[in-house]
N, C-alpha and C positions, 0 to 999 in steps of 0.2 A: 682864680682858684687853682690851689697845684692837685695835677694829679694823685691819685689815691693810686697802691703800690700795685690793688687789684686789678686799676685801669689798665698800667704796663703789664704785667701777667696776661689780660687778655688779650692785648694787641701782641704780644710774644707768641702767646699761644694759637695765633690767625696767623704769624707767620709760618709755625710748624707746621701747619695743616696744608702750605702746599705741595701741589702731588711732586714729587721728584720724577727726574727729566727719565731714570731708566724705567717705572710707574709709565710713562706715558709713551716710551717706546715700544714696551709692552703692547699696551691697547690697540696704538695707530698704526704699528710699524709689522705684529706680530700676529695678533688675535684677529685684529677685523679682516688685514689681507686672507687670515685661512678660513675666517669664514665667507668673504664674498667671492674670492677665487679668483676666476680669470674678470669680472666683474668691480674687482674694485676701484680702479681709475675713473669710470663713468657715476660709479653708484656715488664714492666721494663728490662727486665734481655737484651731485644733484643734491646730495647734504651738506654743504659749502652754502649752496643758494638758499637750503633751507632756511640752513641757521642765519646767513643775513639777514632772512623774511623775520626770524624772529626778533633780531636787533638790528631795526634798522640805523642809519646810521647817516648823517646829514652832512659830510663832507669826508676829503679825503685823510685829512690830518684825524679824523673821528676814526676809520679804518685803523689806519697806522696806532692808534690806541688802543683798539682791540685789539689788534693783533700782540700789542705787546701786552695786556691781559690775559689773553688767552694764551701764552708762551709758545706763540708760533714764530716769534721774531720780532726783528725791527724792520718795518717796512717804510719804504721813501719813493716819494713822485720824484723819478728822473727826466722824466717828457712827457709833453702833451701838445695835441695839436687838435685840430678841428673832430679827425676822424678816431683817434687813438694814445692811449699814454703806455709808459710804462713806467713800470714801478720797481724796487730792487728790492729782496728779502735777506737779510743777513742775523748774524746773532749765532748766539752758542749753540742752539738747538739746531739751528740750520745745518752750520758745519759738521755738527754730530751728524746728524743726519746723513749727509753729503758721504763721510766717510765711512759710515758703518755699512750703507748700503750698496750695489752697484746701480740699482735705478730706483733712488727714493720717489718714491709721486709725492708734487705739492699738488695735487686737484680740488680737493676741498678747501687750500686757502685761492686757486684761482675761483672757483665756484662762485664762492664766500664775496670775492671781490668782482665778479661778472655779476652778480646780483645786488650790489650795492650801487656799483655805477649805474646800474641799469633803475634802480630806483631813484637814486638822485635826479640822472637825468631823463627819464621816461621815453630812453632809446633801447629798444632791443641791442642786449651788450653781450660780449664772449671775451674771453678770456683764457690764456693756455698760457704756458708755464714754460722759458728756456733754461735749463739748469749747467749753470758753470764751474765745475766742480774746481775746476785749479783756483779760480778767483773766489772758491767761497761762499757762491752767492746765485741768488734765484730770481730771473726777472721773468714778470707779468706782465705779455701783453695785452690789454685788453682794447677792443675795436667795437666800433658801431658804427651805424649806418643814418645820419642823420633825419630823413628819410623814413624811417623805419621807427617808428613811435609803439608806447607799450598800447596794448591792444584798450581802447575808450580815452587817450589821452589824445590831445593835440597839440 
């Protein structure tokens, strides 16, 4: 069955509807730091987790999908090993980011991602962010303690 013209119109028109990148610099970069203050690297880092709690997310290539849904970037497993991975954050918004600010926070995307690993693997997980501004680019590392299970899991 071929598409009808009104099918294309609305798939056009869900294109327009996304927010634009200065739209969300706005919010993230502008408005919420003046409203949480000296608070906002910690309060992000616990709405990162939230919102994983709300989507969870059943592998690491599932992450890296949100994350480029939610237009926080492209995200990639560079390492892993028993106790710890890290991952790289890169993309347009990144570098925006990177340059517009002198200390952008990614906390909410480390949050985001210490609470996903942390449900996947039902290890208490952390996560914090090294930002490299000449290369562009934002790694996460996140650590657990194998050891150290979510609190009724074994």
């Amino acid at each position: 069955m071929k598409p009808s013209s009104t099918h294309t119109f609305e798939r056009e028109a869900k294109t327009d509807q996304m927010v634009p990148m200065f739209a969300y610099e706005l919010l993230r970069d502008i408005l919420i730091p003046e409203m949480l203050g000296k608070d906002t690297d910690e309060i992000s880092y616990w709405v990162g987790k939230h919102i994983a709690r709300t989507f969870p997310l059943l592998s690491v290539e599932e992450i890296s999908s949100f994350f480029k849904e939610a237009a926080w970037g492209h995200l990639e497993l560079v390492e892993q090993n028993k106790k710890e991975m890290k991952l790289e954050l890169t993309g347009e918004i990144v570098e925006r980011r990177l340059l517009m600010h002198d200390e952008p926070s990614f906390r909410l995307e480390a949050g985001f991602i210490a609470e996903q690993i942390q449900s996947q693997k039902n290890i208490i997980t952390e996560a914090h962010e090294e930002i490299a501004k000449r290369k562009k680019k934002v790694y996460f590392i996140v650590r657990w303690d194998l050891k150290d299970h979510v609190q009724g899991e074994i």
